[in-house]
KEBA-990289 format. One line per field, with one value per residue (C-alpha): x, y, z. Coordinates in Angstrom, 1 decimal, decimal comma. Example, Ala and Ser with C-alpha at 12.3 -4.5 7.8 and 13.67 -1.06 7.14 Angstrom:
u (12,3:13,7)
v (-4,5:-1,1)
w (7,8:7,1)
END
This chain:
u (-1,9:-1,4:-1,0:2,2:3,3:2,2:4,1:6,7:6,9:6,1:8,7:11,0:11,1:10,8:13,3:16,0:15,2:15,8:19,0:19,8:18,9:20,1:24,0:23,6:22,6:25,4:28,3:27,2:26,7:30,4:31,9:30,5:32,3:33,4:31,6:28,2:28,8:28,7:26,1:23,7:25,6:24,0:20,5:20,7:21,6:18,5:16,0:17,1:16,2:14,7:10,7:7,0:7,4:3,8:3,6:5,1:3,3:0,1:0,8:2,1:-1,0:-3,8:-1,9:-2,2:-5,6:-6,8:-4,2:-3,9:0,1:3,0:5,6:9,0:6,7:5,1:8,0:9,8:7,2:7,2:10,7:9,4:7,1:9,9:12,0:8,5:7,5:11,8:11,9:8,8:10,3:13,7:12,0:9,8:12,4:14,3:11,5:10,4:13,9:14,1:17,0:15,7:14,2:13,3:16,5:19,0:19,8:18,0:19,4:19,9:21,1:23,5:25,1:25,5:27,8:29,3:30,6:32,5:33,6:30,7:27,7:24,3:23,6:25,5:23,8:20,0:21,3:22,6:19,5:17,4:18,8:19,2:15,4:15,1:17,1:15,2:11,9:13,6:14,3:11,7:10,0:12,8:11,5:8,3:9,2:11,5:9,0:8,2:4,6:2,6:3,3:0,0:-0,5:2,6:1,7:-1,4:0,7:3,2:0,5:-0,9:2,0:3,3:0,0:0,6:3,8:2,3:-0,4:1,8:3,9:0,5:-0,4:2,9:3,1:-0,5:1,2:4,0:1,6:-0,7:2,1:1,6:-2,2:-5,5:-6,9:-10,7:-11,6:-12,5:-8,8:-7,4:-9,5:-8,4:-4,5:-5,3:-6,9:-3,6:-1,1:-1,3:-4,5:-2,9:-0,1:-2,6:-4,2:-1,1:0,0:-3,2:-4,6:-1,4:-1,5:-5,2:-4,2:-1,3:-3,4:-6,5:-8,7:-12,5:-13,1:-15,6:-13,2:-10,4:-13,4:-13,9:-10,0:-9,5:-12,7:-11,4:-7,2:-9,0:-10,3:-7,6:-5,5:-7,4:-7,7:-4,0:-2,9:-4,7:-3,8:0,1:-0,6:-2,0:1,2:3,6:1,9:0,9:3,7:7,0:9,9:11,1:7,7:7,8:11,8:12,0:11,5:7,5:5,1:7,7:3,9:3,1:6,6:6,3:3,0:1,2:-2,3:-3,5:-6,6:-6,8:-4,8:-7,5:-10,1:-8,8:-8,6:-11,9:-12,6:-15,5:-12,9:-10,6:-8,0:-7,5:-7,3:-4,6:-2,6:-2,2:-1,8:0,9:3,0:2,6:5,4:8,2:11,1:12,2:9,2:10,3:9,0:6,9:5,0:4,7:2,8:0,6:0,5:-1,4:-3,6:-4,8:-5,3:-7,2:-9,2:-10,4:-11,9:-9,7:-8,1:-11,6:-13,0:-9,8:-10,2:-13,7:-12,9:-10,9:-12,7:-15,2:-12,6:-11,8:-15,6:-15,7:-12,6:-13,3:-17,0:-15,8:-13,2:-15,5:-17,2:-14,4:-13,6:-10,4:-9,8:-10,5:-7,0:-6,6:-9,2:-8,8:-5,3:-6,7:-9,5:-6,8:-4,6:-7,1:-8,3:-4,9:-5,2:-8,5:-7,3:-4,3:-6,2:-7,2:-3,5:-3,3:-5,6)
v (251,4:255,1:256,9:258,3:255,0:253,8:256,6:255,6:251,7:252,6:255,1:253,1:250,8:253,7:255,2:252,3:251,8:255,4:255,8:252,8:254,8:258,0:256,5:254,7:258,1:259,9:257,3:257,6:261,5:261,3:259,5:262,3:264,9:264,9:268,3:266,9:264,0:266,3:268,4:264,7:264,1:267,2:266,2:262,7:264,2:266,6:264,4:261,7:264,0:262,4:263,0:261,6:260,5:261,0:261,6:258,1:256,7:258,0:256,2:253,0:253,0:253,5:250,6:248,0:249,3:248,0:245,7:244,2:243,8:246,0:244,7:246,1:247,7:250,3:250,8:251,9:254,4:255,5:256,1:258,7:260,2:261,0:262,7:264,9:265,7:267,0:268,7:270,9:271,4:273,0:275,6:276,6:276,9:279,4:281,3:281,6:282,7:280,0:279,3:276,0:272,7:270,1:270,9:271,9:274,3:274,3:273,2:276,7:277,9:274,5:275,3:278,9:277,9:275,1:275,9:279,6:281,5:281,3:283,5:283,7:283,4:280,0:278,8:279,6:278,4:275,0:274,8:275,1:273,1:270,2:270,4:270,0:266,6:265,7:265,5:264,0:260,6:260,6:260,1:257,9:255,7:255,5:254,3:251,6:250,5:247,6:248,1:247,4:250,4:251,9:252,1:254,1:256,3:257,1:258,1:259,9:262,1:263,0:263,7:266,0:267,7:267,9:269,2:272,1:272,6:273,1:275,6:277,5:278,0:278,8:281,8:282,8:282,4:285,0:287,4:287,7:289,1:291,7:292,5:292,1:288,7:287,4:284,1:282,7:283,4:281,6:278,9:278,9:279,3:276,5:274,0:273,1:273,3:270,8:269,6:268,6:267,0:264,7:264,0:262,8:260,3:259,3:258,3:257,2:254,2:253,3:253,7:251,1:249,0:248,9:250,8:251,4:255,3:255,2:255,3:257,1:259,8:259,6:259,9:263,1:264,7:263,5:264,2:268,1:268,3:266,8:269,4:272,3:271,3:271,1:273,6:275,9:274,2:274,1:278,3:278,4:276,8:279,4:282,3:280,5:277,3:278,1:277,9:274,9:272,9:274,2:274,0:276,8:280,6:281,6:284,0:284,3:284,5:287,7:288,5:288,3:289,5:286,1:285,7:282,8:282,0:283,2:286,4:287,0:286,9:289,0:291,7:291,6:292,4:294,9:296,7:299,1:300,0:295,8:295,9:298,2:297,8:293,7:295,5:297,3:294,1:292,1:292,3:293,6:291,7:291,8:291,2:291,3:289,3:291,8:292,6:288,9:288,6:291,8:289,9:286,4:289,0:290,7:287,0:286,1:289,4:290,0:286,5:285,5:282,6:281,0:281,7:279,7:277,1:276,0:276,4:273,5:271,3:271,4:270,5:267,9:266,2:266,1:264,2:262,0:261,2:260,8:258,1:256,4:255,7:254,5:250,3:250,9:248,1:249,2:250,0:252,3:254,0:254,0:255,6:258,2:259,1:259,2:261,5:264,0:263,5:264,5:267,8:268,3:268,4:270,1:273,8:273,7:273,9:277,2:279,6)
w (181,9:182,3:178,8:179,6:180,5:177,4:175,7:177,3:176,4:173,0:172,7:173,8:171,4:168,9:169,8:169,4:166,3:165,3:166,8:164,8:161,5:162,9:163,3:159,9:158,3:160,1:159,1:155,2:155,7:156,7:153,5:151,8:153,9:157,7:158,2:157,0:159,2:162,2:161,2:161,0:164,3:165,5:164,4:165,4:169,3:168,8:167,9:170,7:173,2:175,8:174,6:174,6:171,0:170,6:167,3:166,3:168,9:167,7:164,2:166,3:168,6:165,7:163,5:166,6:167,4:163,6:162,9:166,3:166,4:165,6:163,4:161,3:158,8:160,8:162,9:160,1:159,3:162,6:162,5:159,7:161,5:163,8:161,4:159,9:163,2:163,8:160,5:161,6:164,9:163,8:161,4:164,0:166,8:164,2:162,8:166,7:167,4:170,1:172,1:174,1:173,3:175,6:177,9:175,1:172,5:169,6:166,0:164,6:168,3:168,5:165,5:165,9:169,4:168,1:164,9:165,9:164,4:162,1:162,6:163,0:159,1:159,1:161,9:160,5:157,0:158,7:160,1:157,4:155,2:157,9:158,7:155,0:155,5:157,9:156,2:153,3:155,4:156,7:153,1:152,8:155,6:154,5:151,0:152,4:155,3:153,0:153,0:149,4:146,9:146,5:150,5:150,7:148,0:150,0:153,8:150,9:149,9:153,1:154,8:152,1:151,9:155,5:155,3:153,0:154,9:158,4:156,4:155,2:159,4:159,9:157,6:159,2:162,6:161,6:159,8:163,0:165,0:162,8:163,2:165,0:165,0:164,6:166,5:163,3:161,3:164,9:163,8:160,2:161,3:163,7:161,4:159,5:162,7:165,5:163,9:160,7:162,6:164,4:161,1:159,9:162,5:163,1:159,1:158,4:160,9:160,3:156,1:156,4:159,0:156,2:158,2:156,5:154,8:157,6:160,3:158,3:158,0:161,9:162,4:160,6:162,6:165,5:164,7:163,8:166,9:169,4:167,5:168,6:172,3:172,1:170,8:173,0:175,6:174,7:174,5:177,8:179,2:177,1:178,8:183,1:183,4:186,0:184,0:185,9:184,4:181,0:180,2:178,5:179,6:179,4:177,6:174,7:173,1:174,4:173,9:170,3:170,0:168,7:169,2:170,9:171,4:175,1:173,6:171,1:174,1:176,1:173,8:173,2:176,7:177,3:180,1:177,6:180,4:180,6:177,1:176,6:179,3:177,4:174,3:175,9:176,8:173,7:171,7:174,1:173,8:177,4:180,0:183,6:186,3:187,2:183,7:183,3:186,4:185,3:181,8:183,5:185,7:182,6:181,0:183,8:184,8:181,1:180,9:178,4:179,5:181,0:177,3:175,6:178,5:177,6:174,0:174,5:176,8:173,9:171,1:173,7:174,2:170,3:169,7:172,8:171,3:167,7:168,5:170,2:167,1:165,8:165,3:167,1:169,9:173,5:174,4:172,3:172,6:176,1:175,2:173,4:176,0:178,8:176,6:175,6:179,9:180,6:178,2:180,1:183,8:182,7:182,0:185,8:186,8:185,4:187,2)
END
């Protein structure tokens, strides 16, 4: 079975069970006030978007590959994982001044239409404080999941720490908007972004399924690097997809003057012109057609993008070997190999 057909029977299942949880949240948010009812309302349609639900399914998947079943317990934690993974996304979506998520408005944005005649303060202020909601049922979940006390306490601390530690890159992430960037600070920004995430979903079904410290130790090498073969590849796709592909207008990146990894290679280009005529399109707001196209050119001439490519390709062989190691059944690791194939053969689609 393909991995996004996995995804997809996994997710499935995940995602009845959240909307269950979702529309009991949103009836009791209503007794407390109708207006609160339809701002979880407004959540409970966001989250449902029709997604991969890989995070969950990455907890799901590494429980059943030690445990060698799913059951109530763990789908209640990935239920959680959901609502971490949500609470994330809305704060970013703000603080990136985003309009669009995976066909939709985003939270802040939603609220900002919906609600007129209220303005854009209301709308980021709704937003924040629902994203804060958010990651407080999905502790919620993972205290009620049922599992012994002093397991939870251990996914409790790691996902808080990796709540924190999301937060942390985040602030990096704005502050290199503002200045030149080394490939080693991209490396310490990156290390507690999609990395952390994967560390998070990842240890957190091999913890509840009593996975050895050997293998939770191979997890978190292995969640660290998946997260950086992602994440550079999920840049790559901001600055070469087609609109249509990505769902979302493209090089908001270069737009806003963040330094990706095949960013922060090209400006390190030995050709100066090349150099600054990139520096001369990051951070302008409105890039034409035209001076998006010049944008990929630059990407491509100054060896940038090639540079970021194999960057990840390597990030990718690593995590590939390292879960190999693992005592994970076969399918998932097969899973997990096909995945992190996928990520692979991706980066040739964007030449």
């Amino acid at each position: 079975m393909s991995w996004e057909k996995t995804l997809d029977n996994y997710g499935a299942i995940i995602d009845d069970h959240l909307k269950t949880f979702l529309e009991k949240a949103t009836k009791e948010a209503t007794s407390y006030h109708p207006f609160i009812g339809n701002v979880y309302d407004d959540v409970r349609e966001f989250i449902l978007r029709k997604g991969k639900r890989l995070a969950s399914c990455s907890t799901l998947l590494t429980y059943k590959g030690y445990k060698g079943e799913i059951d109530e317990k763990i789908l209640s934690v990935c239920i959680g994982i959901e609502l971490y993974r949500h609470a994330i996304l809305v704060h970013d979506d703000m603080v990136d001044l985003d309009d669009q998520r995976r066909g939709g408005n985003t939270l802040h944005k939603k609220f900002i239409n919906k609600y007129s005649p209220y303005d854009n303060r209301f709308g980021d202020g709704t937003a924040v404080f629902a994203g804060n909601i958010a990651y407080a049922l999905a502790l919620r979940k993972i205290i009620d999941s049922g599992f012994p006390q002093e397991t939870t306490n251990k996914v409790l601390r790691l996902t808080s720490e990796g709540y924190k530690d999301v937060n942390e890159s985040q602030i990096l992430d704005l502050l290199f908007e503002q200045k030149d960037v080394s490939v080693k600070e991209w490396e310490i920004m990156a290390s507690k972004r999609a990395a952390t995430l994967f560390k998070v979903t990842l240890l957190t079904g091999a913890i509840l399924a009593g996975a050895s410290e050997g293998d939770l130790q191979l997890l978190t090498e292995a969640a660290e690097n998946l997260g950086y073969s992602f994440d550079i590849q999920d840049d790559i796709i901001d600055s070469f997809a087609k609109k249509e592909e990505y769902g979302r207008s493209t090089c908001l990146d270069i737009s806003k003057n963040k330094k990706p990894l095949h960013i922060i290679y090209a400006l390190k280009s030995e050709n100066p012109k090349k150099v600054e005529a990139l520096k001369c399109l990051l951070g302008k707001q409105f890039l034409s057609y035209g001076e998006k196209d010049l944008a990929r050119q630059l990407l491509r001439e100054s060896g940038g993008l090639d540079a970021a490519k194999k960057a990840s390709k390597k990030y990718a062989k690593q995590a590939k070997e390292i879960i190999a190691q693992t005592c994970l059944t076969d399918d998932v690791k097969e899973f997990f190999n096909s995945f992190i194939q996928y990520i692979e053969q991706s980066l040739e689609w964007y030449n």
